[in-house]
C-alpha positions in Angstrom: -126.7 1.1 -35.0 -125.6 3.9 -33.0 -128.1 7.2 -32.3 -128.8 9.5 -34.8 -127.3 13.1 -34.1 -130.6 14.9 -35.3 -131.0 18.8 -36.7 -133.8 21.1 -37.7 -132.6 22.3 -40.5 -136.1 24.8 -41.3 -139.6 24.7 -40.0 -140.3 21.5 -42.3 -137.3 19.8 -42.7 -135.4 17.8 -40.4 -132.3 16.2 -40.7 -130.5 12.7 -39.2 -127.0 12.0 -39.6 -125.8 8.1 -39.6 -122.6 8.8 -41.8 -120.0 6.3 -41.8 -117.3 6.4 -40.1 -113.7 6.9 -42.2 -112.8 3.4 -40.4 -115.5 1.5 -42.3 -114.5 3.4 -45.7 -110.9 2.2 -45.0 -112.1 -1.3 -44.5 -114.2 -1.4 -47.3 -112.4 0.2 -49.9 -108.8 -2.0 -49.3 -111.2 -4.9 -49.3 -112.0 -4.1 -53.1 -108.6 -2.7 -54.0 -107.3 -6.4 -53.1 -109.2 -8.3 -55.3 -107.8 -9.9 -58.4 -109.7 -7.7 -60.7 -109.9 -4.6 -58.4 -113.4 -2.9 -57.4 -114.0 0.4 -55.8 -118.1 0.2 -54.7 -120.4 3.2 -57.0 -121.5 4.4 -53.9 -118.2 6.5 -53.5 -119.2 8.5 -56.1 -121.3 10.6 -54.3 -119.3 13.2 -52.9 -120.2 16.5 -53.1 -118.2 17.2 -56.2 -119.5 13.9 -57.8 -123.5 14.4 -56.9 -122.9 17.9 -59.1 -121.0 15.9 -61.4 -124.2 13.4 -61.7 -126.0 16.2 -61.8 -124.7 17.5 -65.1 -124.4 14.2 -66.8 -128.2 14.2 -66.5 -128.5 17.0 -68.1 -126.0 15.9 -71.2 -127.8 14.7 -75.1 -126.3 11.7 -74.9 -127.7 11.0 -71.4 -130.8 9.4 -72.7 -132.6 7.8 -68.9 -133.1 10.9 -67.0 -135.0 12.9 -69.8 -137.1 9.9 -70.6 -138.2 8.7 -67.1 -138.9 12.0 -66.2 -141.3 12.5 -69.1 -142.9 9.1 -67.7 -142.8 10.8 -64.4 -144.9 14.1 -65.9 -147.6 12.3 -68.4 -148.3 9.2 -65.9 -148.3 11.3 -62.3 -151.8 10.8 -61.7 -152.3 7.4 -62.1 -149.0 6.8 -59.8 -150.1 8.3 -57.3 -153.4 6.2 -57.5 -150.8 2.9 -57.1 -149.1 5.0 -54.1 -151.8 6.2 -52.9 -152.2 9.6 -51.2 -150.5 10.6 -47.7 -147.8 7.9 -48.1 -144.6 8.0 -46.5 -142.2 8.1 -49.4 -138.9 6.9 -48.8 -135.9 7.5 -51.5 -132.9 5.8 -50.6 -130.0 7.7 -52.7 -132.1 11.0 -53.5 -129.2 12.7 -54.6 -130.9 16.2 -56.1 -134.5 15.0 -55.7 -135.4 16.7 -58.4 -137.4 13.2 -60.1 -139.7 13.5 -56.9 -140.3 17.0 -57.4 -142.3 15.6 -60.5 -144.7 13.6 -58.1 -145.3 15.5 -55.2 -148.2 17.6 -55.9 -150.1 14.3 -57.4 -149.2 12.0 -54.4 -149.2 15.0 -51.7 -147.1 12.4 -49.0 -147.4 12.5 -45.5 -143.9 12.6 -45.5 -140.8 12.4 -48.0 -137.5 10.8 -46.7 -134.6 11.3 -48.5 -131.6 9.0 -47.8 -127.6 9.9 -49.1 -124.2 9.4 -48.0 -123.4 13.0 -49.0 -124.1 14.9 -45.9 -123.6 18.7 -47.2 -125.3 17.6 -50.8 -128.3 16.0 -48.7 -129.0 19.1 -46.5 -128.6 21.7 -49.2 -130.8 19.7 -51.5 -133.7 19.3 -48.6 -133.4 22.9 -47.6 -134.1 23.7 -51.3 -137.2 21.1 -51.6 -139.1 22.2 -48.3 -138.5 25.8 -49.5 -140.6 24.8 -52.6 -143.1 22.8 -51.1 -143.1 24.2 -47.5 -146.8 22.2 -46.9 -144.1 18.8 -47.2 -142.9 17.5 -44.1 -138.8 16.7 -45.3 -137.3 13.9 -42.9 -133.6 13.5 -44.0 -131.3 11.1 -43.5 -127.7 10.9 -44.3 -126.7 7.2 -44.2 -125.5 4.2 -46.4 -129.6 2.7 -47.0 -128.0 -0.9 -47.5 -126.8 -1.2 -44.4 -130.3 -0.5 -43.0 -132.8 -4.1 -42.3 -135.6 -1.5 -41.9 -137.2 1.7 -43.1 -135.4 5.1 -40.3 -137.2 5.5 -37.1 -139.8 8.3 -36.2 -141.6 8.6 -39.5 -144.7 9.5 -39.8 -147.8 7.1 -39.6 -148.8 5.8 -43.2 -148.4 3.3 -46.1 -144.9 3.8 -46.9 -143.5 3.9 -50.3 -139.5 3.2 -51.5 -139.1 5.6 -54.6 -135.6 4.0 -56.6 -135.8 6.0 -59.6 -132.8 6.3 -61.8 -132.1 2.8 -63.2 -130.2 2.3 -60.1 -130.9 -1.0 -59.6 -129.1 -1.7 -62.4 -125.6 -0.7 -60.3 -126.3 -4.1 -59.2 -125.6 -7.9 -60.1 -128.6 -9.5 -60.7 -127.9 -11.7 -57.6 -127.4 -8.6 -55.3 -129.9 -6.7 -56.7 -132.5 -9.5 -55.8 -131.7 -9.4 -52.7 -131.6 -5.9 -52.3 -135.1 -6.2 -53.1 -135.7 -8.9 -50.6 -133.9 -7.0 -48.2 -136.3 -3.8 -48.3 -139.7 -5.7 -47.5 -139.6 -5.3 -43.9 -139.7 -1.6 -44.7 -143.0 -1.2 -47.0 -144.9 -3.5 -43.4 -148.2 -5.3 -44.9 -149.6 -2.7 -47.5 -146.3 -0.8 -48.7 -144.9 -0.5 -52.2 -142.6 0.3 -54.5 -141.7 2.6 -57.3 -138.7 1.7 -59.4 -137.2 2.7 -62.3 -135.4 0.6 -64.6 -133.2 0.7 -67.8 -133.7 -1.1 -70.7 -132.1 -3.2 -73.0 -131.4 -1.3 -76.3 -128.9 -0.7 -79.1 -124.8 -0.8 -77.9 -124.5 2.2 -80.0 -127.1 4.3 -77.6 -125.9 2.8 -74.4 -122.3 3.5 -75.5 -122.8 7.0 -76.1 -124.7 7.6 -72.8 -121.3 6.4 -70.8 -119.1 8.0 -72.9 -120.1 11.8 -73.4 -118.1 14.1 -76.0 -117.9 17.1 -73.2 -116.1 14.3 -70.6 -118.6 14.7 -67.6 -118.9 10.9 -67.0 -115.0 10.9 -67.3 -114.8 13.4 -64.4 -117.5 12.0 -62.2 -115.6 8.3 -62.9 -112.0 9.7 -61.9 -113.4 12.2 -58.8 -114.4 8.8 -57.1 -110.5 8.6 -56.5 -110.6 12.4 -54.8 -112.8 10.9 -52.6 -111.3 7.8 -51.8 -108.3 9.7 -50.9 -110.0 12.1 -48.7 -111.8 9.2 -46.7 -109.1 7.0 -45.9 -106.0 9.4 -46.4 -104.8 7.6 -49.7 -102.8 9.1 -52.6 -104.1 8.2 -56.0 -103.5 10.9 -58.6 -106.3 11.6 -61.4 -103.4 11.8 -64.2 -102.3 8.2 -63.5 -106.0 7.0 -65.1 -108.3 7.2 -67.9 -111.7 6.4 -68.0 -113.1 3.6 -69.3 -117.2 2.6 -70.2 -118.6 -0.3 -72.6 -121.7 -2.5 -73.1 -120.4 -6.2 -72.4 -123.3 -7.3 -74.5 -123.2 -11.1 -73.0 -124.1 -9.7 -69.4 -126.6 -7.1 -70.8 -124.7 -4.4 -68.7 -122.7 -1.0 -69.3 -119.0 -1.5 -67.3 -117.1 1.7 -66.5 -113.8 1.4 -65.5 -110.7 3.3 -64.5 -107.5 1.9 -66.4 -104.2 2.9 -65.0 -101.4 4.6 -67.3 -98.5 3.5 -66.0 -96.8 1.2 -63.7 -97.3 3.1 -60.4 -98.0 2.1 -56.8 -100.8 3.7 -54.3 -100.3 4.4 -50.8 -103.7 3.7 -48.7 -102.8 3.7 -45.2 -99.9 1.2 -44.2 -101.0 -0.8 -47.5 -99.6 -0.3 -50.9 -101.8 -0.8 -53.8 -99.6 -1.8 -57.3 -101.2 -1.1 -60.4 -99.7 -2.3 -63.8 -100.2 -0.2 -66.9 -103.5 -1.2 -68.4 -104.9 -2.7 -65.2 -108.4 -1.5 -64.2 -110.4 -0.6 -61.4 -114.4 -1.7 -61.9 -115.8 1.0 -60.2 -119.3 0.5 -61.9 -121.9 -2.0 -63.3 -125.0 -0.7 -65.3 -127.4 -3.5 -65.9 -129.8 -3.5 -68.6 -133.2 -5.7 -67.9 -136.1 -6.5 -70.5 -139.6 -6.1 -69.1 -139.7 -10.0 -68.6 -136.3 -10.4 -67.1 -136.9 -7.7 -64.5 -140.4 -9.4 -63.5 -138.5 -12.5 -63.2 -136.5 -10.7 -60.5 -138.7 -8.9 -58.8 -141.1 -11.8 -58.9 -138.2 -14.1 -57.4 -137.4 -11.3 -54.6 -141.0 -11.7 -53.2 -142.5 -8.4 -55.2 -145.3 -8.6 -58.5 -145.0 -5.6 -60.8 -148.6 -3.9 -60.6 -148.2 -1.5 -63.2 -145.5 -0.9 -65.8 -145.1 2.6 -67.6 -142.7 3.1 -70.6 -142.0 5.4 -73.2 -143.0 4.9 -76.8 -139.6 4.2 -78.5 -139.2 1.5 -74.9 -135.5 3.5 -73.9 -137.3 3.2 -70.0 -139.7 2.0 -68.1 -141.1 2.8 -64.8 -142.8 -0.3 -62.6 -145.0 -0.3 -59.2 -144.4 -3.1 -57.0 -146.2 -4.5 -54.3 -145.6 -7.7 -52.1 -147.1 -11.3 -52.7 
């Protein structure tokens, strides 16, 4: 891992940069584009264009998780931070906005709150903004891909640390990688660290349709931008009008599938490679896993975590766990 170029953005917030490099992109993104059913990985959404574009679709009716975890967030503050624990070093990889934490801070009061996102100008403007509102918060921001990391960033402060994954997130993942995901970020919590995660529930295809497939077409535009940023990173020339956006609930695998489904018989340029699309074939460019409260302490149990605590909301649309390690 090369050195982090390193910034003080304002008194209280300080900012690393570990972006990948367009090379690695490159690699990546051809490696998905070749498979038989072809892939593009979520993380791509998250441009700068795309994190507003998340933004909004947080924001829409039909958008049920956001409004409900942070309701969870408000009534059961307190008695998180009691499983957090005070002067923590709390550690959100993907932070996006960081508005959930905003929700938690005066409860927990951290030591420390590290953000972690791959969209460097969306990261810094959205730290800037937090330390101005709580300039007593010591901001330590990192712009990086958080999966490629085997342990928390260096030069954090002293203190239990805490991972925050709000959003469901998890779900992006197959079971399988999502379990070891999880076994992957113990070395980062040391001997008394924790974890606060939140996680999607199993419910009705009819609400979990809906959520994907928004009547103003914000998840349709935050789907196709992924393809504006593609091109931008590795100097491809996909064009928006050539696909449509596509989301479901494949009710056998419990998870929402969004995909991008080509018009036409067209072919892609990406570097020296050509990528040829027939009319109707897709891209999967996301995964959306839905867990029962049993199914996700199977996983969490089997990745070396117990859940503590479990929080959800009356009609059960969410729920919000604290893990700790065996």
């Amino acid at each position: 891992m090369s050195k982090f170029a390193t910034a003080l953005l304002t008194e209280n917030v300080l900012f690393k940069n570990q972006h990948p490099g367009e090379n690695d992109s490159r690699t990546e993104v051809l490696a998905g584009l070749h498979q038989k059913q072809k892939t593009i990985n979520p993380k791509y959404f998250y441009d700068t264009h795309g994190s507003e574009l998340f933004e909004r679709i947080t924001t829409l009716p039909e958008y049920y998780p956001t409004r409900t975890e942070r309701a969870l967030y408000v009534e059961h503050a307190d008695a998180i931070a009691e499983y957090c624990g005070k002067n923590c070093v709390l550690i959100e990889p993907g932070s996006g906005s960081s508005e959930k934490v905003r929700l938690l801070l005066e409860s927990l009061k951290p030591a420390a709150y590290v953000p972690m996102d791959i969209a460097k100008e969306f990261l810094q403007r959205s730290a800037v903004k937090l330390g101005k509102e709580f300039p007593w918060l010591n901001v330590h921001a990192v712009c990086a891909d958080f999966g490629t990391y085997d342990e928390a960033p260096e030069g954090l402060p002293e203190g239990k640390r805490v991972i925050f994954y709000p959003g469901s997130t998890l779900g992006n993942m197959t079971p399988d990688m999502a379990k070891q995901f999880l076994t992957n970020l113990r070395p980062w919590l040391g001997h008394d660290g924790g974890m606060l995660i939140g996680i999607d529930l199993h419910k009705s295809t009819n609400t979990l349709t809906a959520a994907y497939n928004d009547r103003d077409g914000v998840t349709a535009a935050f789907n196709l931008n992924v393809l504006n940023h593609i091109n931008r990173l590795t100097s491809s020339n996909f064009d928006v009008k050539n696909f449509s956006h596509r989301a479901f609930y494949n009710l056998a695998l419990q998870r929402i599938e969004m995909h991008l489904e080509s018009n036409i018989d067209h072919i892609v340029r990406l570097g020296e490679s050509a990528i040829v699309f027939a009319k109707g074939e897709t891209i999967h460019t996301e995964n959306s896993y839905k867990y029962t409260q049993e199914s996700f302490q199977k996983l969490a149990g089997e990745a070396g975590f117990r859940v503590r605590q479990s929080w959800l909301d009356d009609e059960q649309l969410f729920s919000v766990h604290y893990l700790d390690l065996q």
